[in-house]
FILUMVO-648661 format. One record per residue (C-alpha): residue number from 1; x, y, z; chain. Coordinates in steps of 0.05 Angstrom, whole numbers, plus 32768, in hexadecimal, padded with zeros to 4 digits. Layout:
<recs>
+-----+------+-------+------+---+
!   k ! east ! north !   up ! c !
+-----+------+-------+------+---+
! NUM !    X !     Y !    Z ! A !
...
+-----+------+-------+------+---+
</recs>
This chain:
<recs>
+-----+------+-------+------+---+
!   k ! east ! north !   up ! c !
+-----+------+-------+------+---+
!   1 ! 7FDE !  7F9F ! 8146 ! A !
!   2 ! 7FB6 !  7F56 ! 8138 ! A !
!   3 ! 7FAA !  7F41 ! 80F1 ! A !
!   4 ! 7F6A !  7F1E ! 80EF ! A !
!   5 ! 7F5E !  7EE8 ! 80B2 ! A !
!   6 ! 7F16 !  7EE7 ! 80A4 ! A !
!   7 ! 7ED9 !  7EED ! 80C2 ! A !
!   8 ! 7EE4 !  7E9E ! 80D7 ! A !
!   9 ! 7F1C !  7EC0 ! 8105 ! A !
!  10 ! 7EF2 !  7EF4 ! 8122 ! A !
!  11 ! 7EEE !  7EDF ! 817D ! A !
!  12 ! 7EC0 !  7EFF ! 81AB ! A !
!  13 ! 7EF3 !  7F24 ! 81CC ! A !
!  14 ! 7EF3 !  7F4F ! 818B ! A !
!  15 ! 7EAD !  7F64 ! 8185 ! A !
!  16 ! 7EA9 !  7FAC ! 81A8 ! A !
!  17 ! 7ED0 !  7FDC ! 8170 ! A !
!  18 ! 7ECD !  801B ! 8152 ! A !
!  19 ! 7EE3 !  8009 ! 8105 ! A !
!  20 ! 7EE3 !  8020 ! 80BF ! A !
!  21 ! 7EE8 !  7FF5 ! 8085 ! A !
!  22 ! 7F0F !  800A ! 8040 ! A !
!  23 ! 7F4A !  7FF4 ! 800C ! A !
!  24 ! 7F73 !  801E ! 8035 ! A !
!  25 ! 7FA8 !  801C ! 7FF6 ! A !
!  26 ! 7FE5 !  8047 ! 8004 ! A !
!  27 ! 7FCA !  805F ! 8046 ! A !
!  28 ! 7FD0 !  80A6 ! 8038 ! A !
!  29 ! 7FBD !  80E5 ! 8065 ! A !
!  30 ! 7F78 !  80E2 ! 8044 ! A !
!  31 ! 7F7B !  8095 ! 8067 ! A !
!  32 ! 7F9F !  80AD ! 809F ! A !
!  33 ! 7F68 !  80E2 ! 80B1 ! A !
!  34 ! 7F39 !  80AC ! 80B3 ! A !
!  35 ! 7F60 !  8087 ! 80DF ! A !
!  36 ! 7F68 !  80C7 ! 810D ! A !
!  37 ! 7F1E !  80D1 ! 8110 ! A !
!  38 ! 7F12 !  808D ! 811E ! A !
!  39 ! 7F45 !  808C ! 8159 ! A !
!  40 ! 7F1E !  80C7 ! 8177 ! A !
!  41 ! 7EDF !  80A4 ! 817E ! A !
!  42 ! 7F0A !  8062 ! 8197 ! A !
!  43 ! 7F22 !  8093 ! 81CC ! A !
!  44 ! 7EE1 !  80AC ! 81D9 ! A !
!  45 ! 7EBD !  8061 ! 81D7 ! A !
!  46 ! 7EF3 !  8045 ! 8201 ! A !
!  47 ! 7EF7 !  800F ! 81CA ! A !
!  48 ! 7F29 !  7FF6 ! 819B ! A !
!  49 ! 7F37 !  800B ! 8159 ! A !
!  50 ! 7F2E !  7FD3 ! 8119 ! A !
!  51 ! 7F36 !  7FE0 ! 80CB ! A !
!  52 ! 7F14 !  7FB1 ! 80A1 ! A !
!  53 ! 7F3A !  7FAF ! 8064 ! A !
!  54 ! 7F37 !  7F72 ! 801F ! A !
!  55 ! 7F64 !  7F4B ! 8003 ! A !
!  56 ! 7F66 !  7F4B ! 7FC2 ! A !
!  57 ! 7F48 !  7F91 ! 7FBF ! A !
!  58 ! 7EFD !  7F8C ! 7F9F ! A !
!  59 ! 7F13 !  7FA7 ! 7F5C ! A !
!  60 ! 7F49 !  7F73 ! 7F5A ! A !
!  61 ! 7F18 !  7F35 ! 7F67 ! A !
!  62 ! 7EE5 !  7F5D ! 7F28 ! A !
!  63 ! 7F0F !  7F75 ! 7EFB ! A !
!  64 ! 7F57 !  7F5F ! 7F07 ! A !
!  65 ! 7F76 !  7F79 ! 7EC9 ! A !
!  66 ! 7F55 !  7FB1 ! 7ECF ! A !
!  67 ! 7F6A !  7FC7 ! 7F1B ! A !
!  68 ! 7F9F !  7FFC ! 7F27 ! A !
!  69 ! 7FE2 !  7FE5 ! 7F40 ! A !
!  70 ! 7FDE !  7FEC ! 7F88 ! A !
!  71 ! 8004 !  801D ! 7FB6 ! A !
!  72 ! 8005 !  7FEA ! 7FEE ! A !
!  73 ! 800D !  7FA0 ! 7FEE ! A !
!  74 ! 7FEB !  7F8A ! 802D ! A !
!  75 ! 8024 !  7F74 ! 8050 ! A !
!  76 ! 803C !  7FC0 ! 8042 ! A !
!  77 ! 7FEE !  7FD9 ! 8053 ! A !
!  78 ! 7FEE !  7FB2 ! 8093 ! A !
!  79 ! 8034 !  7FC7 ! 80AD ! A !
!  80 ! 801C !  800F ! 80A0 ! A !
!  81 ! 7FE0 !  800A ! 80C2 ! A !
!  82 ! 8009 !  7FFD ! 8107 ! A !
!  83 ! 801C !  8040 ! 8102 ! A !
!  84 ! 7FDD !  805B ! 810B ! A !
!  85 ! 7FC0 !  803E ! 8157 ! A !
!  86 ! 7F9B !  800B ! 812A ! A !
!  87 ! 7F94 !  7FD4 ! 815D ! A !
!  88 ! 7F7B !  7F9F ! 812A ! A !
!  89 ! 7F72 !  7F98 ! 80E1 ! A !
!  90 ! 7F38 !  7F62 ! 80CD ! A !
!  91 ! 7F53 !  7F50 ! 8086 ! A !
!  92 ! 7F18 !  7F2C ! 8057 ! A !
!  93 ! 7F23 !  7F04 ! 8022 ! A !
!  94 ! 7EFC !  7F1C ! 7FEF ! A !
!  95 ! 7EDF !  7EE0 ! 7FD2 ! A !
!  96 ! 7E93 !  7ECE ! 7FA6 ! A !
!  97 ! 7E78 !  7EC3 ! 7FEF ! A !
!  98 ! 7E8D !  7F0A ! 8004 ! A !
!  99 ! 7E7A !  7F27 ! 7FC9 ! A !
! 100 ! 7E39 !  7EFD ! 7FC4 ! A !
! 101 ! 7E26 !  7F1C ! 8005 ! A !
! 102 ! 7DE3 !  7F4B ! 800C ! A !
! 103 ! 7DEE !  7F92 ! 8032 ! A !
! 104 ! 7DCA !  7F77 ! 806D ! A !
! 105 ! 7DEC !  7F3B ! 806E ! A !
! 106 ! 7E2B !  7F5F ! 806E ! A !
! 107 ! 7E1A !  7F8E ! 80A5 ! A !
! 108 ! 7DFC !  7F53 ! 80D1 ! A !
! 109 ! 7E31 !  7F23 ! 80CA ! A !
! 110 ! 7E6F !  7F51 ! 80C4 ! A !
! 111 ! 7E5E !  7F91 ! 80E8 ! A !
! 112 ! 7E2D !  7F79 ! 812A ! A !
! 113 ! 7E3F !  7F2E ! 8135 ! A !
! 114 ! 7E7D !  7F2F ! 8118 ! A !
! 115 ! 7EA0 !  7F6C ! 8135 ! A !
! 116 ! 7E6F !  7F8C ! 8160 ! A !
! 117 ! 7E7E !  7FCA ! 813F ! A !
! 118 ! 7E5F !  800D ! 816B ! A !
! 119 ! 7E7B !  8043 ! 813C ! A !
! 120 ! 7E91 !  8040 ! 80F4 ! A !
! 121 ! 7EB0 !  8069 ! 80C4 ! A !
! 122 ! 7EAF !  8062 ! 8073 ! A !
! 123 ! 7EAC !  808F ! 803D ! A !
! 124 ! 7E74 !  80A9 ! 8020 ! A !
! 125 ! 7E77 !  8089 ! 7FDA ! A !
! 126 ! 7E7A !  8043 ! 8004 ! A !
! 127 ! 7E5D !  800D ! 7FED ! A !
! 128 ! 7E47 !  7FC0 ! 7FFC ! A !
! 129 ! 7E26 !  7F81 ! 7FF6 ! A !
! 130 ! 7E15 !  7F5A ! 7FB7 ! A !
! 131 ! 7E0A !  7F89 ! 7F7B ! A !
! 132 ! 7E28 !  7FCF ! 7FA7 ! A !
! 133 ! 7DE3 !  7FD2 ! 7FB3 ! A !
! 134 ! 7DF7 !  7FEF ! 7FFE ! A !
! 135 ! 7E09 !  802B ! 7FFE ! A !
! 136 ! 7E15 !  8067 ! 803A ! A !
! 137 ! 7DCD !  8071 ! 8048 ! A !
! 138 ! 7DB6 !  802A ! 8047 ! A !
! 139 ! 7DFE !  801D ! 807C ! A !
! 140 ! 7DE0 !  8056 ! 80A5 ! A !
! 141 ! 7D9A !  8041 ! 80AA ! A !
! 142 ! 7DBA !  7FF2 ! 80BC ! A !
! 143 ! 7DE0 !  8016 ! 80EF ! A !
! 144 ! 7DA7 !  8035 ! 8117 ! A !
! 145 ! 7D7F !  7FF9 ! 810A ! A !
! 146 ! 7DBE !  7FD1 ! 812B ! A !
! 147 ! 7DD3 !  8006 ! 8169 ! A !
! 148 ! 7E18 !  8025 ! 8144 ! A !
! 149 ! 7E27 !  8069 ! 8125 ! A !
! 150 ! 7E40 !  8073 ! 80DF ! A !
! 151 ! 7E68 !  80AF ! 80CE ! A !
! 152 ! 7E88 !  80C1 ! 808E ! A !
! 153 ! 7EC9 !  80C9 ! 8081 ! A !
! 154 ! 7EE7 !  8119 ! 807F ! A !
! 155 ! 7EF5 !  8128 ! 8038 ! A !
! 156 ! 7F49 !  8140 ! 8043 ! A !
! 157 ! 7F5E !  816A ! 800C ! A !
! 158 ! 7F9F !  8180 ! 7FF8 ! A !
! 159 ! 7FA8 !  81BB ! 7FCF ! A !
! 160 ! 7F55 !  81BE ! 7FCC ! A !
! 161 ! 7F5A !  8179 ! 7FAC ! A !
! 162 ! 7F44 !  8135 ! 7FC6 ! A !
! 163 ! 7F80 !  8109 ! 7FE8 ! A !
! 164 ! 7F78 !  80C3 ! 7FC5 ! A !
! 165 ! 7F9C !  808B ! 7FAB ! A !
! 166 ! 7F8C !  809D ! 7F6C ! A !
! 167 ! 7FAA !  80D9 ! 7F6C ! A !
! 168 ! 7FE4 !  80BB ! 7F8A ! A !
! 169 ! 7FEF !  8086 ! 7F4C ! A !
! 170 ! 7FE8 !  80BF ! 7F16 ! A !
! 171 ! 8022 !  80EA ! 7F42 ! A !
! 172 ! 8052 !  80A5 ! 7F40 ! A !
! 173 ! 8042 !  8094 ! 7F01 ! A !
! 174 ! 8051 !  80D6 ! 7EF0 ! A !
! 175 ! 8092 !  80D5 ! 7F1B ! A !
! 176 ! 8080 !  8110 ! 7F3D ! A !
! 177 ! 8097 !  80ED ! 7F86 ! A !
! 178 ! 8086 !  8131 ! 7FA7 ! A !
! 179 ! 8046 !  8134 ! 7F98 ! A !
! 180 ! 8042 !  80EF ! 7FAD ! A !
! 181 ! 8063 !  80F7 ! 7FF2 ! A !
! 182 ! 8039 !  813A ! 7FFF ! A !
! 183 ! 7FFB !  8106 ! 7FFF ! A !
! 184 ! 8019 !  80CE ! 801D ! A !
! 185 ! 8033 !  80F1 ! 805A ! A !
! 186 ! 806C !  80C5 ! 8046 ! A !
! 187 ! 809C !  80BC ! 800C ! A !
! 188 ! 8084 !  807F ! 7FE1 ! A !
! 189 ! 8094 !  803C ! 7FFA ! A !
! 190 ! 80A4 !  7FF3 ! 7FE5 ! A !
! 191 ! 80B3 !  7FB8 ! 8010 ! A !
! 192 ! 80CC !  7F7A ! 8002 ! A !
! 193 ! 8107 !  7F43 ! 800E ! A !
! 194 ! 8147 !  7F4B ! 7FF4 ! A !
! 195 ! 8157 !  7F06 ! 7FC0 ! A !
! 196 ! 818E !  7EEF ! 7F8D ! A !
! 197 ! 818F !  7F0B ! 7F50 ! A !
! 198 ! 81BA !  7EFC ! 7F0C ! A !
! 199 ! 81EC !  7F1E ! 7F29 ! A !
! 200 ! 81F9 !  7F4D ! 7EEB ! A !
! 201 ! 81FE !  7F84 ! 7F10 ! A !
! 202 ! 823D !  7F72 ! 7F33 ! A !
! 203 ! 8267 !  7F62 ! 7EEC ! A !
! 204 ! 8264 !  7FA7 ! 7ED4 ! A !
! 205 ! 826E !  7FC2 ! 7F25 ! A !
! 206 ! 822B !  7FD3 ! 7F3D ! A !
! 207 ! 820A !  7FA1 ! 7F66 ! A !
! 208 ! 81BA !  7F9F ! 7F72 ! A !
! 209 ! 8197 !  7F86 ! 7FB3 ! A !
! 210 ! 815E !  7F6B ! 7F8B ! A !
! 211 ! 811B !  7F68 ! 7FA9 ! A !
! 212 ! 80DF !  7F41 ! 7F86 ! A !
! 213 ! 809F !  7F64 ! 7F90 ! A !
! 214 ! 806C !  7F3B ! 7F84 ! A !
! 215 ! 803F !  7F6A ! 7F5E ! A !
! 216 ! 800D !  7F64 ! 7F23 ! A !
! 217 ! 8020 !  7FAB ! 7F10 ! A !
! 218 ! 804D !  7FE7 ! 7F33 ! A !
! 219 ! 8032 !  8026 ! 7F37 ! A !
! 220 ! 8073 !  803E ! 7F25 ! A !
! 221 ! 80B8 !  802E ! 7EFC ! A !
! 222 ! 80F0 !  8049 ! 7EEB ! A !
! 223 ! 8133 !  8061 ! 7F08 ! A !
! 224 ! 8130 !  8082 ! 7F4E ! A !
! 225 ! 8157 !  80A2 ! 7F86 ! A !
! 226 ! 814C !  8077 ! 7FC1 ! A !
! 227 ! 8155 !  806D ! 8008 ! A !
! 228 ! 8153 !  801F ! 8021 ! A !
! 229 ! 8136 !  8016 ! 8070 ! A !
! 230 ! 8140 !  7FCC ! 8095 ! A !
! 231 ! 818A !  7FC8 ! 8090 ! A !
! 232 ! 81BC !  7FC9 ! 80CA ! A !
! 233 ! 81C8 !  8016 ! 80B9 ! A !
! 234 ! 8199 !  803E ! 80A1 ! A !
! 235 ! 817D !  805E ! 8071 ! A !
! 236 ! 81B8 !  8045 ! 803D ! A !
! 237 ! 81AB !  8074 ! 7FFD ! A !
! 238 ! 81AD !  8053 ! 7FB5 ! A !
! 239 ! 818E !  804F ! 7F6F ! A !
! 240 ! 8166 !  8021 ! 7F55 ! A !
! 241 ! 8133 !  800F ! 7F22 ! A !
! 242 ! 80F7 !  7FEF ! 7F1D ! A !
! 243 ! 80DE !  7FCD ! 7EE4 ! A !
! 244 ! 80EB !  7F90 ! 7EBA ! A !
! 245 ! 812C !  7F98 ! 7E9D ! A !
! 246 ! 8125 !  7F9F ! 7E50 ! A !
! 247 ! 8171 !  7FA6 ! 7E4B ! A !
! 248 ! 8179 !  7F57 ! 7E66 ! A !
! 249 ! 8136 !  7F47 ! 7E3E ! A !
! 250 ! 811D !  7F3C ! 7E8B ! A !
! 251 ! 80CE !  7F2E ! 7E94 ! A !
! 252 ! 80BA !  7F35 ! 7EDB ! A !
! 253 ! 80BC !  7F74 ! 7F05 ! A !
! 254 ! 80EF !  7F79 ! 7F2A ! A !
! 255 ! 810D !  7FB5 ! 7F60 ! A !
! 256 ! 815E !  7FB5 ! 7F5E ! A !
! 257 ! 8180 !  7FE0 ! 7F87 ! A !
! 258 ! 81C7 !  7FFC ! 7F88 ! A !
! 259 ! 81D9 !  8014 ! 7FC9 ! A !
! 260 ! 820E !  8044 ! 7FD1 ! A !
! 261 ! 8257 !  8038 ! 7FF3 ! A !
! 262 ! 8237 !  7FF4 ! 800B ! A !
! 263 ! 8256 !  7FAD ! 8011 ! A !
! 264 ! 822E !  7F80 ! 8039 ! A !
! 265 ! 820D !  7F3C ! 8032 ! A !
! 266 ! 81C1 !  7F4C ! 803B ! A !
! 267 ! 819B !  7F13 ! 8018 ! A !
! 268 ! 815C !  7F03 ! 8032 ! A !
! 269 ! 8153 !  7F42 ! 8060 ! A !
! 270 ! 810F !  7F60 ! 8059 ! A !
! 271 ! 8120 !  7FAD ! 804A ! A !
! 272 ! 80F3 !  7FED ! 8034 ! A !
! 273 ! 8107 !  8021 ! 7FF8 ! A !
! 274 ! 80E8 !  8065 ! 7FF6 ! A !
! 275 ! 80E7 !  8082 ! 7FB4 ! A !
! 276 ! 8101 !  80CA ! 7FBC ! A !
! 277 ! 810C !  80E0 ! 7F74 ! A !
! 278 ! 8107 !  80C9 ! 7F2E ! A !
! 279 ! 8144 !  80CB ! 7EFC ! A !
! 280 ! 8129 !  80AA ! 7EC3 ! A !
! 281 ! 80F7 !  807A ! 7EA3 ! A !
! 282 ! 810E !  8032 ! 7E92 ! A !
! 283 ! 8128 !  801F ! 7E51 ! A !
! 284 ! 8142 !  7FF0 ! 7E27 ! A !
! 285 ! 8188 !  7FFA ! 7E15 ! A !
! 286 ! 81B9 !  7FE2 ! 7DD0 ! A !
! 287 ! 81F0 !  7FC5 ! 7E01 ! A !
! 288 ! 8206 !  7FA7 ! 7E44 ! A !
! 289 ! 8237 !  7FE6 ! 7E37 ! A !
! 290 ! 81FF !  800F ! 7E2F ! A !
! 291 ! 81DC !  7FF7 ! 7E67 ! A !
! 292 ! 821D !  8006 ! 7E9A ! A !
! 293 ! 8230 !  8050 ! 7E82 ! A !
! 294 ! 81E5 !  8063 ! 7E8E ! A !
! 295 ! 81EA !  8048 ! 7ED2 ! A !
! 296 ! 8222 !  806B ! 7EE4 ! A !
! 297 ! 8200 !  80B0 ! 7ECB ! A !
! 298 ! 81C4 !  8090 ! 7EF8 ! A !
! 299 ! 81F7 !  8087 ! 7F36 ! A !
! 300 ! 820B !  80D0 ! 7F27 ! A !
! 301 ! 81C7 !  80E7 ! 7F22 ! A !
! 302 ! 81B6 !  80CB ! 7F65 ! A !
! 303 ! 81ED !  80E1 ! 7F8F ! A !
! 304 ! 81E1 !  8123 ! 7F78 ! A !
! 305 ! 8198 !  8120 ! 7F8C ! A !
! 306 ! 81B1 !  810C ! 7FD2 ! A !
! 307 ! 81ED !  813E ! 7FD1 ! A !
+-----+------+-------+------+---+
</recs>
């Protein structure tokens, strides 16, 4: 799949597409229907596929502390997105000049000289331009005007409700991770590079893989059951826990991982962890002691999960 930076980036050899534009957070089967609809029609058109996706996400660049954690970072969003015959992802920076943009400036300059787009799929609470004053009709209308088909996107419902991410956050945040997997079509996910820690873990005979993430906020914490993918063998089962530490009066999020009957040097390998099952909720405890007896009840915990 190509990763195109910016409309700046965009070549003649990619106008011609069909395309669908969205936040695409989590890429769930609500997301994944999209993209199955939309490869139909690239079938059909002869005519590759493109998602046209923002970075940061639009409710980040308004109201950043008031956006939801993400499901996806967009490293983790674009590496998904290979799955899914997606043969390019256009990623915009959402900037003032994007945001400053009318509706038919958007359309001209993104959708008929930039990509060349001659079908496109988006929901039908989409909206664009300067002020969301474009909205599905106004996209359709643009669309005739400008020689491409819009289409909405098939509402998926699981369980007669609405797949979203939304719905996803309030499952993990609930740690319900089998609700969460039902609507991923996956368990939950994190990716990131494995880095030295403080080494605590180690003194009291549990070492961590520790893996920064990154994040404003995590849709999740806690103590999990997980499996870890991008190793030499795998998956290698372990616990871990997200959070930021209270115990060690630690400040930034941060994933460590214990992995089970495993002794190898694996610092700065870039590794996946699926949350499978929650044991517990982070806390701050009295002692180091403390700390170490309810890790070994967590190590317990785990195997048994996996047992």
């Amino acid at each position: 799949m190509e990763l195109i930076r910016g409309l700046h980036n965009l070549r003649p050899r990619h106008r011609g597409c069909v395309a669908t534009i969205g936040n695409f957070d989590g890429v769930h089967l609500g997301h994944q229907a999209v993209l199955g609809q939309l490869a139909d029609h690239a079938d059909a058109l002869g005519l590759p596929m493109t998602v046209v996706a923002f970075e940061p996400q639009p409710q980040e660049f308004f109201a950043p502390d008031k956006a939801p954690p993400r499901l996806t970072k967009m490293r983790e969003k674009v590496k998904a997105l290979r799955r899914f015959s997606v043969e390019r992802t256009l990623l915009l920076p959402f900037n003032r000049a994007l945001a400053a943009m009318s509706p038919d400036q958007f359309v001209q300059r993104l959708l008929v000289e930039g990509l060349g787009v001659k079908y496109l799929v988006v929901g039908d609470d989409f909206r664009f331009g300067a002020g969301r004053k474009g909205d599905f009709a106004l996209l359709h209308a643009l669309g005739r005007q400008h020689g491409f088909q819009v289409a909405h996107m098939h509402t998926f419902l699981i369980e007669d409700r609405r797949v979203s991410s939304t719905r996803i956050r309030t499952a993990l945040a609930a740690g319900d991770l089998g609700e969460a997997q039902k609507l991923l079509g996956r368990p939950y996910r994190m990716c990131g590079r494995i880095a030295h820690g403080d080494k605590r873990g180690r003194t009291i005979g549990f070492p961590t893989a520790n893996i920064f993430l990154h994040r404003i906020a995590t849709p999740l914490t806690g103590v999990y059951a997980i499996e870890m993918f991008g190793l030499d063998e795998e998956p290698v089962q372990g616990v871990a826990n997200l959070g930021s530490r209270p115990t060690v009066d630690g400040f930034k999020t941060l994933l460590e991982v214990h992995l089970f009957d495993f002794d190898q040097q694996i610092y700065g390998r870039h590794v996946q962890v699926d949350f499978l099952h929650k044991i517990r909720d982070e806390r701050k405890f009295p002692s180091f002691d403390d700390l170490k007896n309810q890790i070994l009840l967590d190590v317990e915990q785990a195997r048994g999960y996996f047992a």
